[in-house]
C-alpha positions in Angstrom: 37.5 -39.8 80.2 40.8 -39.0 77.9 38.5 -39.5 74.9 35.3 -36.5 76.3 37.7 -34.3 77.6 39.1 -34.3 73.9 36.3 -34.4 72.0 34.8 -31.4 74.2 38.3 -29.3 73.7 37.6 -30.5 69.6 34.3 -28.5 69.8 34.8 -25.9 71.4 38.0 -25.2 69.2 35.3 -25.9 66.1 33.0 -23.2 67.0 35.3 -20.6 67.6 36.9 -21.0 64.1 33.7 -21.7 62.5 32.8 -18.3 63.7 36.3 -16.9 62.9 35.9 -17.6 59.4 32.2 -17.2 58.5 32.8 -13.4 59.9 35.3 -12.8 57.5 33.8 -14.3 55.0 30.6 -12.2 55.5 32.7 -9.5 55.4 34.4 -10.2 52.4 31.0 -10.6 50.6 29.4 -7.2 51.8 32.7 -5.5 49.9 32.6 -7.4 46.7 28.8 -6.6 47.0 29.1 -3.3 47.0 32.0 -2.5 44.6 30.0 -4.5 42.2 27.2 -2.7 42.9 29.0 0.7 42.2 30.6 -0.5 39.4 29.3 0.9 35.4 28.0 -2.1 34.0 27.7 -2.0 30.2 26.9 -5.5 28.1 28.7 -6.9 25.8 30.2 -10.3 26.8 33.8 -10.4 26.5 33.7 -6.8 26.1 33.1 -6.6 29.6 35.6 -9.0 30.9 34.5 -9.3 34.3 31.4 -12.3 35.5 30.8 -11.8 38.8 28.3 -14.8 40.7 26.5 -14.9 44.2 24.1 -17.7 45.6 23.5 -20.5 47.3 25.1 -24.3 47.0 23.8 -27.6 48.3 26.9 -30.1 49.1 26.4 -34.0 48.7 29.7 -35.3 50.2 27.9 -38.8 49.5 29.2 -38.9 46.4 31.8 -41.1 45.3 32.7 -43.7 42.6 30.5 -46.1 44.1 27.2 -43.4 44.3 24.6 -44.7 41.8 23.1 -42.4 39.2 20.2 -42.0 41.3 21.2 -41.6 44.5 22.8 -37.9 43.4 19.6 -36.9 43.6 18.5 -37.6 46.5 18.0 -34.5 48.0 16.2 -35.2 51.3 19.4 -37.8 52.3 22.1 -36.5 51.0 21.6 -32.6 49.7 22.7 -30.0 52.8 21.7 -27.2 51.4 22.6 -23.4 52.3 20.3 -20.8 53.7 21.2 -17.3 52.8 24.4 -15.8 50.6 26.8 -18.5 50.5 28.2 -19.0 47.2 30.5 -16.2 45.0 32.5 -16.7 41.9 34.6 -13.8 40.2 35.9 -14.7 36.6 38.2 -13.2 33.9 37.4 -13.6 30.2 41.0 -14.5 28.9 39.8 -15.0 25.3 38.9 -17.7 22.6 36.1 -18.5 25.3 38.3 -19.7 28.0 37.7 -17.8 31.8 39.5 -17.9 34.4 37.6 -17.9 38.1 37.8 -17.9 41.5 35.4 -19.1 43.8 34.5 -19.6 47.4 31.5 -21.4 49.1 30.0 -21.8 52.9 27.6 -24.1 54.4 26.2 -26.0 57.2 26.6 -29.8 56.8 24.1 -32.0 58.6 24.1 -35.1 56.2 27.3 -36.6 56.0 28.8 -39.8 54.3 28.6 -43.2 56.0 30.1 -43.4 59.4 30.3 -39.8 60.3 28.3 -38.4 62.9 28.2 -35.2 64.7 26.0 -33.8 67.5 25.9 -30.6 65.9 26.4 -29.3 62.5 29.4 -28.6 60.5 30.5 -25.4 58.9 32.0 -26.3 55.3 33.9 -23.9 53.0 35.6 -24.2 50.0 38.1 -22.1 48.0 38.4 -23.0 44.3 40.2 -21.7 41.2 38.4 -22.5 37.9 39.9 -22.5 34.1 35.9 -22.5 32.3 35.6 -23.2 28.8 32.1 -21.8 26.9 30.4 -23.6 24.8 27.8 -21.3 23.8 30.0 -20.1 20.5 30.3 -23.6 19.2 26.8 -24.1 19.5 25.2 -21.5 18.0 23.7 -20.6 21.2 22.4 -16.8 22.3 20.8 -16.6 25.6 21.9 -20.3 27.1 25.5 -20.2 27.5 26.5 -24.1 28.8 30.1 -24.0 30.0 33.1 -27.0 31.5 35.7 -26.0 33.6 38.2 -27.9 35.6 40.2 -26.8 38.5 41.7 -27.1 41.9 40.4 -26.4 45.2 40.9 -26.5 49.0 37.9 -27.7 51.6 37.8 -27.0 55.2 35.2 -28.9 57.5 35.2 -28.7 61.0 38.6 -29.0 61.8 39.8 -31.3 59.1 40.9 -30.0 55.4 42.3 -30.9 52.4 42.7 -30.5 49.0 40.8 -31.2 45.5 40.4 -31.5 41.9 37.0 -30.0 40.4 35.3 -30.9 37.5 32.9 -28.7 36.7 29.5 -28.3 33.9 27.1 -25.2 34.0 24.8 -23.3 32.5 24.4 -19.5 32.1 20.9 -17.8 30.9 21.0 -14.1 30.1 18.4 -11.8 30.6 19.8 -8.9 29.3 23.4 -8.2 28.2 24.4 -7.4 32.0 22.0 -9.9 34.1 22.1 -13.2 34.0 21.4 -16.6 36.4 23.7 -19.1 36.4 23.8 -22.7 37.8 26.4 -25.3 38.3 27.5 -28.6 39.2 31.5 -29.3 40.9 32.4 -32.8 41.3 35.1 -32.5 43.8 37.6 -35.2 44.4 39.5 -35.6 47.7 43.6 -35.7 47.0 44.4 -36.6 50.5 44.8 -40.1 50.9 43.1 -41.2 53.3 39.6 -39.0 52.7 40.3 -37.5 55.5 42.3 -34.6 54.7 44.2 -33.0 57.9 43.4 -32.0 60.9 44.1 -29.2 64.0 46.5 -30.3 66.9 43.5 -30.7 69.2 42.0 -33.7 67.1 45.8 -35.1 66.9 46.1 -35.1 70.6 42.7 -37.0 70.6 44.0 -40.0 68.6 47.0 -39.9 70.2 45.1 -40.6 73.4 43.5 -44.3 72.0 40.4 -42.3 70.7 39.1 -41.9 67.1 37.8 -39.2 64.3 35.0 -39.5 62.0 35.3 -40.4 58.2 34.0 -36.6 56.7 34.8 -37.2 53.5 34.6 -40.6 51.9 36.9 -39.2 48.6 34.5 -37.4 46.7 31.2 -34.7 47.1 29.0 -32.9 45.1 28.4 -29.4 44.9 25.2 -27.5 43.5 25.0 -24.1 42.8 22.4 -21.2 42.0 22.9 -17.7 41.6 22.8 -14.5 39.5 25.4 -13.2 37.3 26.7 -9.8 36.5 29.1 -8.8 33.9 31.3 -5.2 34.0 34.4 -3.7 32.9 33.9 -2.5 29.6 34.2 1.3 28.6 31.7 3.3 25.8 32.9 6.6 25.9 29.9 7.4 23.2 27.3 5.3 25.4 26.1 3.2 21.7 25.9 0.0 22.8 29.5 -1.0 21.0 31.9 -0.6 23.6 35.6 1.4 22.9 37.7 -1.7 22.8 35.8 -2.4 20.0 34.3 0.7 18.5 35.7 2.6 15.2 34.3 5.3 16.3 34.6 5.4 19.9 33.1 9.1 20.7 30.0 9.4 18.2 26.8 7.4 18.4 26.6 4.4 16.1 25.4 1.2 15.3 26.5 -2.4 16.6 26.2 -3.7 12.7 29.1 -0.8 11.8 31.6 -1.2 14.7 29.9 1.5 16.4 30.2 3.6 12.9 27.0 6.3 12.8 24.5 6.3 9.8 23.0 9.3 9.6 20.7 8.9 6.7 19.2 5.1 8.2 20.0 4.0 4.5 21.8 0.9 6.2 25.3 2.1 4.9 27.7 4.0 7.6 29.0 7.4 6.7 32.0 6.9 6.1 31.2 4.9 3.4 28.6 6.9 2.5 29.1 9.4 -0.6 25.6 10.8 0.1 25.6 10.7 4.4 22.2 12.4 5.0 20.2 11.3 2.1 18.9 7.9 2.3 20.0 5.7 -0.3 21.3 2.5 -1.9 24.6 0.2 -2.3 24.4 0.4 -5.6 25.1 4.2 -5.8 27.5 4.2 -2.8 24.3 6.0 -0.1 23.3 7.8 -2.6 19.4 8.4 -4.2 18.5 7.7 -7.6 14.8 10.1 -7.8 14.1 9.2 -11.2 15.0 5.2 -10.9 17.3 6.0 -14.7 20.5 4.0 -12.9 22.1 7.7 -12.7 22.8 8.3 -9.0 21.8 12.4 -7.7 24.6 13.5 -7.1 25.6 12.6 -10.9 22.4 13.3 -12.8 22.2 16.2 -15.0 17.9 15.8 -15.0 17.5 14.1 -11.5 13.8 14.4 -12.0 13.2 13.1 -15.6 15.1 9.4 -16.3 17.4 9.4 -18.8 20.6 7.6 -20.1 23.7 7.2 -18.2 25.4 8.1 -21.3 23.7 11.8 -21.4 24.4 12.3 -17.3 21.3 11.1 -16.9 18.9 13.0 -19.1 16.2 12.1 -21.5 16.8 11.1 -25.2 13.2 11.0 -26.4 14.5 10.1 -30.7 17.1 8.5 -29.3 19.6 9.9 -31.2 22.3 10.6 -29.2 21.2 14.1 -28.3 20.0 15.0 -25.1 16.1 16.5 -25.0 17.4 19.9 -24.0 19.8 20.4 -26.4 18.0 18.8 -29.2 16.3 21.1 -31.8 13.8 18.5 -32.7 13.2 16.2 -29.8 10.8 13.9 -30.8 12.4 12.7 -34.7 15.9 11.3 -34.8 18.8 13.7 -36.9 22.3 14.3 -36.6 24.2 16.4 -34.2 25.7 18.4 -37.3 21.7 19.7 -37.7 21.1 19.7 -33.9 19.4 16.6 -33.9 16.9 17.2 -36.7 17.2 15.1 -39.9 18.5 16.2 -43.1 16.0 16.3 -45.8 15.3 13.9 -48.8 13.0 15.6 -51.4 13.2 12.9 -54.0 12.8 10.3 -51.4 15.9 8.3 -53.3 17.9 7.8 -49.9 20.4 10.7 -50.9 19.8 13.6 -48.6 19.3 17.0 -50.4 22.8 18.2 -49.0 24.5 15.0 -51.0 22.2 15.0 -53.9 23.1 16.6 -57.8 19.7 16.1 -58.5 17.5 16.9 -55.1 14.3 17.1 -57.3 15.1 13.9 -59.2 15.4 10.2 -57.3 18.4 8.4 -58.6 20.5 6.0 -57.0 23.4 6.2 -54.1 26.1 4.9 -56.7 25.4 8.2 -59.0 25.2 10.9 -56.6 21.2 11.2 -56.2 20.9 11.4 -59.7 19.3 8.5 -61.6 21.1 5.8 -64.0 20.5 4.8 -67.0 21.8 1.1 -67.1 22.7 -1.1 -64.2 26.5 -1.3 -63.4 28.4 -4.8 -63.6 28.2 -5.5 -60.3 24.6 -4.5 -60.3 23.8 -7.0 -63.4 26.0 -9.5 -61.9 23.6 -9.3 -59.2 20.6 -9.6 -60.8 21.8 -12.8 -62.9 22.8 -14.8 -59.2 19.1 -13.6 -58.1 17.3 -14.3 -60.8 19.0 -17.7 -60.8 18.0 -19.0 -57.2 13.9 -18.3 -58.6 12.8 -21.8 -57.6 9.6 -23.6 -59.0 7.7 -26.4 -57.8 7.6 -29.3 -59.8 5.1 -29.2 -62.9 4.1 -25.9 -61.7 4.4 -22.2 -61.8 4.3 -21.4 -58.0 7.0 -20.2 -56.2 9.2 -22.2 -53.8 9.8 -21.6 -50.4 12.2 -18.5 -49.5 11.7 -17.1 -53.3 9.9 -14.2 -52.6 12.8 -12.6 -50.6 14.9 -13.1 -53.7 12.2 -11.2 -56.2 12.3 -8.4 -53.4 15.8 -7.7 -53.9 15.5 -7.8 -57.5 12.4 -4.8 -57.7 15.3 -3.4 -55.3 17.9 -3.1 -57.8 15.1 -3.0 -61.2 14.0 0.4 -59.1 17.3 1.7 -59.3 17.3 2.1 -62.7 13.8 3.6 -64.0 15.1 3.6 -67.5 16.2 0.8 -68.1 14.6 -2.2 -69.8 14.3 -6.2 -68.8 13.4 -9.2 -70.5 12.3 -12.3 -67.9 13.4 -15.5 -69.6 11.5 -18.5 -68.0 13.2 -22.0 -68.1 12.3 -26.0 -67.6 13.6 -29.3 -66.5 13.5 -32.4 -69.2 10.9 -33.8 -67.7 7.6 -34.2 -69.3 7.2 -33.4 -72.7 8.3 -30.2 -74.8 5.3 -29.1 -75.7 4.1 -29.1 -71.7 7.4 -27.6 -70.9 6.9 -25.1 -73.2 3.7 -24.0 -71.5 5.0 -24.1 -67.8 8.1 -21.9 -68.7 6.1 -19.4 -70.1 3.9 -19.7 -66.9 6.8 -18.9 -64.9 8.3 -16.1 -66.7 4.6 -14.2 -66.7 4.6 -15.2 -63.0 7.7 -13.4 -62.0 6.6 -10.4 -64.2 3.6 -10.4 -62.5 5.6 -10.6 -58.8 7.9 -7.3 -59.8 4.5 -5.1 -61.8 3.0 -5.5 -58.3 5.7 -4.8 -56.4 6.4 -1.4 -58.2 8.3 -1.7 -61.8 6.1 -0.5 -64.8 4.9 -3.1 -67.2 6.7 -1.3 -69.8 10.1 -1.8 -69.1 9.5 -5.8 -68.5 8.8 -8.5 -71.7 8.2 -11.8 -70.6 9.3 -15.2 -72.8 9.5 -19.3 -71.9 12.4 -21.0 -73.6 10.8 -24.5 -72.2 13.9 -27.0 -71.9 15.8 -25.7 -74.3 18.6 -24.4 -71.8 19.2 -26.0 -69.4 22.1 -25.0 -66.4 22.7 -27.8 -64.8 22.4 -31.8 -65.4 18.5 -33.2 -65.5 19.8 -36.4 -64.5 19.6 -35.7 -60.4 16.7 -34.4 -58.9 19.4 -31.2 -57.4 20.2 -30.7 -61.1 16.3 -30.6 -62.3 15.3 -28.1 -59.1 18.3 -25.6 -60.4 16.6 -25.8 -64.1 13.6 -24.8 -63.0 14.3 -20.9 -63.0 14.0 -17.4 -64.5 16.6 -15.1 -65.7 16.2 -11.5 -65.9 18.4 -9.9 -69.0 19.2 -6.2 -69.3 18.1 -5.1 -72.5 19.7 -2.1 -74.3 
């Protein structure tokens, strides 16, 4: 009799603070609702610092070290879950990805562990505070946003309560920078020591009397969670997208990729970076065009329209002498700045302009002022003796050897110089073979390189050729080196 007189006095105390709570707890919800709701919600993740969650949760208070994997899952035995708005979490983004939440939960239990049992439901609620780590930074992630957390919480169930550790693993999924749904799993563990927390002075008095309490919670339960997810509390005073706390430039309109930094122009650089802000341009020339692709940015280009060198400010060249097109007297053929870019003339053609030449109407050399020389210099005649001597023959024959012919060149060079002047070619042998044949070939070669200098441009007259065979030899005949170096021609000045 002791033990239904308690149990009834149990109940009825249940139910009156079952609806105690759940009314202010309705209440509570219908504010947060609201505010939120009222609240200028801008995106930008921990630019706005505030998460707020509401949903339902399904509690398995099954769940202990003992539960097997599978029996988690087992939704029609074990799951009791909510009807209705019965889940809320408000975090704070603290920084380096780390939150910090609080979090309450209601529901209606009808499945409990082993060896309770109740003739009517059993209103559950749960107050937790959360530290949440996210991962979604460390792995690359944009949209999914898995988090941890761990935490500490407090659990009230009919008239029994204790406390508990959470460990928690979730996932957000953003639809937009603001909206987002969010689900979650709590693994909370009972601290009191017995599982089964503590209890009102009505269920005391009923132990006390030789009667007994049910086992609620076994040491450990499950909690699932569903819901959607709002984030607020950022400021953009310039309504950009990149909020103050953040922004360079906080009250104009710019772009996320320059801190909130306008570009004007759309040439990808911001203004203030920008020597040429509203015309579209490149890197290279600091936001600036180049219309003429010379490599001479606009705003420093003489001739925007027509390339031209860097070195002229951008303007044409066209002879390429240094002299810009529209200050050059004679555009299209190269000449000094000293004529206004037109050459200086050459009548005689001798490479000494008119303006250096003593005799313009004569060609003469460089050496004698334009005027023409008699006899070769020293140094000139030196010259033709080290030419002359590098004339190589092929064996037995009067043909040329390879790189010979730019050596002759050279020598018409300096035989040109000096019109008046007269030359004998002198054509030599190795010892091999006989004299007689030796004889023959040098002569071959002296006429060949007289030939070689007529065609070239000196007149017949001025050149006698002569073969002195073996006779004179320059170097040994004993090593094939020595022979090669015999086999020559040597031009002599004659006076």
């Amino acid at each position: 009799m002791i033990i239904i007189i308690g149990k009834t006095i149990f109940l009825q105390n249940k139910e009156k603070l079952n609806k105690k709570i759940m009314k202010n707890f309705s209440k509570l919800l219908l504010i947060l609702l609201v505010t939120f709701g009222y609240t200028n919600m801008h995106a930008q993740d921990n630019n706005n610092p505030w998460q707020f969650t509401f949903g339902i949760n399904a509690v398995d208070l099954d769940a202990d070290e003992n539960t097997k994997f599978d029996e988690y899952f087992a939704v029609d035995e074990n799951w009791n879950v909510s009807s209705g708005l019965s889940m809320f979490t408000l975090s704070k983004y603290l920084g380096d990805n780390f939150s910090l939440g609080l979090s309450g939960s209601v529901n209606s239990i009808s499945k409990f562990a082993d060896g309770a049992e109740f003739i009517n439901d059993v209103k559950y609620f749960a107050g937790d505070l959360m530290l949440k780590y996210n991962l979604g930074e460390d792995l690359n992630m944009q949209k999914m946003e898995p988090f941890v957390g761990i935490g500490l919480g407090k659990t009230w169930m009919d008239t029994q309560y204790w406390m508990t550790s959470n460990a928690s693993l979730g996932m957000n999924y953003w639809f937009s920078d603001v909206w987002g749904l969010t689900a979650q799993v709590d693994y909370k563990l009972n601290l009191s020591d017995d599982g089964r927390g503590n209890t009102a002075i009505a269920m005391n008095e009923l132990v006390n009397a030789g009667g007994t309490y049910p086992l609620i919670d076994e040491g450990g339960s499950m909690r699932y969670s569903i819901g959607l997810s709002v984030k607020f509390g950022g400021t953009d005073t310039d309504g950009d997208g990149v909020y103050d706390k953040h922004d360079v430039c906080p009250e104009v309109p710019g772009l996320k990729e320059f801190n909130g930094c306008p570009d004007s122009d759309g040439d990808g650089i911001q203004d203030s970076e920008d020597t040429c802000p509203l015309l579209a341009g490149s890197l290279e020339y600091d936001g600036c065009p180049d219309s003429d692709g010379d490599g001479v940015s606009d705003n420093k280009d003489a001739c925007p329209n027509k390339a031209g060198l860097a070195s002229l400010d951008g303007c044409p060249d066209s002879d390429k002498d240094g002299i810009a097109d529209s200050r050059d007297t004679c555009p299209n053929v190269a000449g000094p700045r000293a004529n206004r870019g037109c050459p200086w003339p050459d009548s005689d053609g001798d490479s000494v302009l008119d303006k250096d030449d003593d005799c313009p109407s004569e060609a003469g050399s460089v050496a004698n002022n334009g005027c023409p020389e008699i006899y070769p210099s020293d140094e000139a005649l030196a010259k033709l003796v080290d030419y002359s001597r590098t004339i190589n023959f092929a064996f037995d024959s009067a043909e040329f050897t390879d790189g010979t012919p730019p050596v002759l060149d050279a020598i018409v060079e300096i035989l040109m110089a000096y019109p008046k002047a007269n030359f004998s070619v002198e054509g030599h042998c190795d010892s091999l073979g006989s004299k007689k044949v030796n004889q023959k070939i040098s002569d071959k070669r002296a006429n060949a390189v007289v030939s070689y200098l007529t065609n070239s441009g000196v007149a017949s007259s001025r050149l006698t050729a002569k073969g002195f065979g073996e006779s004179a030899p320059i170097d040994t005949n004993d090593t094939r080196a020595g022979r090669a170096n015999n086999r020559r021609v040597e031009i002599i000045l004659v006076k």
